[in-house]
C-alpha positions as a LaTeX table, in Angstrom:
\begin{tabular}{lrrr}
\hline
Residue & $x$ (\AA) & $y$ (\AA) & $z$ (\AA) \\
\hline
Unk1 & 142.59 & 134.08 & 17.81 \\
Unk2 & 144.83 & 131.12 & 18.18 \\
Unk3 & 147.41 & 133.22 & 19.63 \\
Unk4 & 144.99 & 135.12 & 22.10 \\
Unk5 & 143.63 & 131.56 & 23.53 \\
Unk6 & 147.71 & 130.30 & 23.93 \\
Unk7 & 148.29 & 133.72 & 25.72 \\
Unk8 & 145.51 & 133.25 & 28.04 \\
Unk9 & 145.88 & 129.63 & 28.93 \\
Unk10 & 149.65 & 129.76 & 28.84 \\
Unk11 & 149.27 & 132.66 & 31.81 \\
Unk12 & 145.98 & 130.83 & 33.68 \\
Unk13 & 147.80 & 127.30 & 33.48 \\
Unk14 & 151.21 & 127.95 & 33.12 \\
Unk15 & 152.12 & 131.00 & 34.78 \\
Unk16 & 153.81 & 131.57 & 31.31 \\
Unk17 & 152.49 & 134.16 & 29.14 \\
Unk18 & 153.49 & 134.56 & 25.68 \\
Unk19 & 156.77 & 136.99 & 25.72 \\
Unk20 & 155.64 & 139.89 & 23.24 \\
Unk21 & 151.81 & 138.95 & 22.90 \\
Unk22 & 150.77 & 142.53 & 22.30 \\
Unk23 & 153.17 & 143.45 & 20.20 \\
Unk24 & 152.36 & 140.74 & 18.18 \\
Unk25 & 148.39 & 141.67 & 18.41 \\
Unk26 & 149.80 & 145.54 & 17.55 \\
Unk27 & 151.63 & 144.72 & 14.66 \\
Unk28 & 149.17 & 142.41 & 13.27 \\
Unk29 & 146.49 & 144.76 & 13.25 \\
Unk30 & 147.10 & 146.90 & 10.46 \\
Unk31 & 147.35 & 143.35 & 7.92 \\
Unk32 & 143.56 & 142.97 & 9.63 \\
Unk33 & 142.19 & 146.65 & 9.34 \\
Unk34 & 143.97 & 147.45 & 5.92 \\
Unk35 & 144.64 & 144.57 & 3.65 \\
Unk36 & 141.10 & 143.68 & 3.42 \\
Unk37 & 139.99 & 147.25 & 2.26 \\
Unk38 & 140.11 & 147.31 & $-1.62$ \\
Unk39 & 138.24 & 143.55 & $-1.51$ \\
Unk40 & 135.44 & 145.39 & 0.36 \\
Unk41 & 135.50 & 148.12 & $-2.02$ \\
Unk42 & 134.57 & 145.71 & $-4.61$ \\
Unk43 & 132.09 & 144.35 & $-3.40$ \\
Unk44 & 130.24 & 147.90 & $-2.01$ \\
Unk45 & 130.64 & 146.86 & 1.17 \\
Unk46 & 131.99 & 150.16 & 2.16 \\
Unk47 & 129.25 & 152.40 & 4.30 \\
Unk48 & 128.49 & 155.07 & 2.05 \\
Unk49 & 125.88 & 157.47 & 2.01 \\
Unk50 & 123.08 & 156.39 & $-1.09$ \\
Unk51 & 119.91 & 158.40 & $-0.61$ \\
Unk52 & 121.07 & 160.37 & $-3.22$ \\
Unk53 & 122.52 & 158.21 & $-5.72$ \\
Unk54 & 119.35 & 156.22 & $-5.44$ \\
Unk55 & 117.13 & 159.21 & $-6.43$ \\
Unk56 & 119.27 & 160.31 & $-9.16$ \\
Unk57 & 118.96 & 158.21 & $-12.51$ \\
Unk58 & 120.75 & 157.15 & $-15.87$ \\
Unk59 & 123.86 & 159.62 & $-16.42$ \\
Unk60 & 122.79 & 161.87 & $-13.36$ \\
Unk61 & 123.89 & 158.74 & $-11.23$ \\
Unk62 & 126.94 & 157.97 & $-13.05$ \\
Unk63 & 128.04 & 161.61 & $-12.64$ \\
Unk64 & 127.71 & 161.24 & $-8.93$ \\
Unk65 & 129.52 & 157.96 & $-9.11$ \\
Unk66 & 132.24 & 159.55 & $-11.33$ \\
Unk67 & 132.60 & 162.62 & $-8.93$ \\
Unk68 & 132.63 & 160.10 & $-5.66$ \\
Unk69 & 135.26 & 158.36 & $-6.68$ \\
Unk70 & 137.44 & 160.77 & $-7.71$ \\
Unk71 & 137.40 & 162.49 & $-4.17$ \\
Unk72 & 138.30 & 159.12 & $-3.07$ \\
Unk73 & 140.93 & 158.67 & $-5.11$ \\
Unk74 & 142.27 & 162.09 & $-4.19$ \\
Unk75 & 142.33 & 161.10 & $-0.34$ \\
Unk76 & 143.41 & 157.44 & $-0.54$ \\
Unk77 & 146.40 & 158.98 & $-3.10$ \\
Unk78 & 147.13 & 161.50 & 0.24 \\
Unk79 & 146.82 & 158.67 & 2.85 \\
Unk80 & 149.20 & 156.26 & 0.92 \\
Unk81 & 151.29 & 159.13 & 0.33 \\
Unk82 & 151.88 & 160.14 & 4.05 \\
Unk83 & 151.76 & 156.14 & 5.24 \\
Unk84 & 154.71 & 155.49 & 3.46 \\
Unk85 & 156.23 & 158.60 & 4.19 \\
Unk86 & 155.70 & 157.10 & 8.20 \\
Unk87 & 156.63 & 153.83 & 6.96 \\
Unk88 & 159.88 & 155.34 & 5.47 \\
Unk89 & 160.70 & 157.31 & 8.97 \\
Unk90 & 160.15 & 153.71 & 10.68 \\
Unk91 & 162.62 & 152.12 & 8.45 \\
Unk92 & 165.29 & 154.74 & 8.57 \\
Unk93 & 164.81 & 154.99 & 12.39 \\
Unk94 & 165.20 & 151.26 & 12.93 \\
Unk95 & 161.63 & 152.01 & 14.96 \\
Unk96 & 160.87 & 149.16 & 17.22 \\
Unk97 & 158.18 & 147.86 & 19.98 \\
Unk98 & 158.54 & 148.53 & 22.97 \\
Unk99 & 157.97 & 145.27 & 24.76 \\
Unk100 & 159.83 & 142.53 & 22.38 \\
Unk101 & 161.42 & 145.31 & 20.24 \\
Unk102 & 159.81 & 143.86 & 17.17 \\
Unk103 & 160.20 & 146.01 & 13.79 \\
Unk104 & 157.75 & 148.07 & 13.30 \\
Unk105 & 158.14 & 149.21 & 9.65 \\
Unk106 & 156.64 & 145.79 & 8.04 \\
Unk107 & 153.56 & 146.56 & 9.67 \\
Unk108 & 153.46 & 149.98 & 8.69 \\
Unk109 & 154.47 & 149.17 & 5.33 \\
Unk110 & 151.16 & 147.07 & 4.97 \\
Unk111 & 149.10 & 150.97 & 4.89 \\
Unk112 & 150.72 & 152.05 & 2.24 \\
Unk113 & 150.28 & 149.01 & $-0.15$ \\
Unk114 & 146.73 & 148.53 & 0.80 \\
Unk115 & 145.74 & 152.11 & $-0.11$ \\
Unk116 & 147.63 & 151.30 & $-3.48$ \\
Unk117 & 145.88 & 148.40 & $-3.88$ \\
Unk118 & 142.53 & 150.46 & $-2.73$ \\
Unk119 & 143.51 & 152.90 & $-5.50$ \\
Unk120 & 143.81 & 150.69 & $-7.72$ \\
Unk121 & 140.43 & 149.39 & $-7.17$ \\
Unk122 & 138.81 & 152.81 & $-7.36$ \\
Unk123 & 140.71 & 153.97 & $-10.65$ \\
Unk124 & 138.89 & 150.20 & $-12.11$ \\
Unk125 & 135.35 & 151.92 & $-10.87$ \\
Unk126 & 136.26 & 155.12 & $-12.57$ \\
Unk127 & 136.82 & 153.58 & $-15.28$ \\
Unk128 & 133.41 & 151.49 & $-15.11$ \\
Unk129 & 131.41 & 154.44 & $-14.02$ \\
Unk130 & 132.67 & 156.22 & $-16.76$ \\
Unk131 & 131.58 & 153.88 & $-19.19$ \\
Unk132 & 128.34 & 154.04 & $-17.82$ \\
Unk133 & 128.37 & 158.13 & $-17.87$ \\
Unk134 & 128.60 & 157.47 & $-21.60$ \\
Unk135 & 126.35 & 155.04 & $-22.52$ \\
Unk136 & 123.27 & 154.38 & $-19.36$ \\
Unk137 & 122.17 & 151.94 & $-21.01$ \\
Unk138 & 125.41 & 149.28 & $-20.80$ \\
Unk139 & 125.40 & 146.41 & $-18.55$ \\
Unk140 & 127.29 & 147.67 & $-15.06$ \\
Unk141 & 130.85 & 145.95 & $-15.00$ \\
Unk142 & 133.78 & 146.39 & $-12.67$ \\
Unk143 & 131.29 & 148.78 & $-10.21$ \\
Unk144 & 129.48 & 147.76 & $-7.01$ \\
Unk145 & 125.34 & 148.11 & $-8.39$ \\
Unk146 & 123.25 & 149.74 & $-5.57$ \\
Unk147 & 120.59 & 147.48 & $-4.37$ \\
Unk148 & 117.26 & 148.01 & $-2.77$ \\
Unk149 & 117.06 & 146.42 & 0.87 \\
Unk150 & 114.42 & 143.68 & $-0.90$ \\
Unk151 & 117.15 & 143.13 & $-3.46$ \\
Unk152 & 120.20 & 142.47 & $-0.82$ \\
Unk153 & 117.89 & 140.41 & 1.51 \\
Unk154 & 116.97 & 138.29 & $-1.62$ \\
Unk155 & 120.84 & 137.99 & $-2.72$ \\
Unk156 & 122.19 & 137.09 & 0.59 \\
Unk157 & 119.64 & 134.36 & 0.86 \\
Unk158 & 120.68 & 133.10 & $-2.16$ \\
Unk159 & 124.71 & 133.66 & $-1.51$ \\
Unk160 & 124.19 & 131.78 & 1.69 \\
Unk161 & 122.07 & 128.35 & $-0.13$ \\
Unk162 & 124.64 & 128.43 & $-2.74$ \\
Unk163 & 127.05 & 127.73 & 0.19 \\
Unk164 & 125.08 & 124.85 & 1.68 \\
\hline
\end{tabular}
């Protein structure tokens, strides 16, 4: 943000715009959109379909749990797979920007390690849901607990006092 307000009142004032401002912003943007991922999935603050996880009950819901996150560990293991295999062509190619001819490969470097870290993450709710396949009845650790919208609204009001 810093940046973005230097760029624009270095060109408005100045007549001097930052030299390689969007390749800075482009590079950047992956660390924003990616390294942030697996602390979301912790939290189930992921957009995920719940209508029928929230019908289903006791082991029936754990199943579902236990199934979900395996796909997802399936395609995250595919997408970190194929980002570093782009990351790796980067780095052998000496791939640049076009503007500042910035490096590319740190930046694309950051997809693979966040879907590692994202994996990561998910094999720690496997885990959890498993335990929870087995025995209902435990207290849910390590796994995002699905919330009625009462429940959130009452939680967030209570996150956000804490704060004040």
């Amino acid at each position: 943000m810093f940046l973005g307000i230097a760029q624009v009142l270095g060109r408005r004032l100045f007549n001097a715009p930052i030299s390689g401002y969007i390749d800075f912003v482009e590079l950047s943007m992956a660390s924003f959109a990616f390294l942030g991922v697996a602390y979301c999935q912790r939290h189930g603050g992921h957009v995920r379909m719940e209508m029928l996880l929230k019908a289903a009950k006791g082991r029936m819901q754990w199943l579902l749990e236990v199934f979900g996150t395996l796909v997802a560990l399936f395609i995250v293991a595919v997408l970190a797979w194929y980002g570093y295999e782009h990351f790796l062509r980067a780095w052998q190619l000496g791939d640049s920007t076009i503007d500042a001819e910035l490096p590319v490969w740190p930046s694309k470097l950051v997809v693979p390690v966040a879907f590692a870290l994202l994996w990561l993450r998910l094999l720690v709710q496997l885990v959890g849901y498993g335990r929870l396949f087995l025995d209902p009845d435990e207290t849910p650790e390590a796994v995002p607990v699905l919330m009625s919208a009462e429940q959130l609204a009452a939680k967030e009001i209570e996150d956000s006092a804490e704060k004040h």
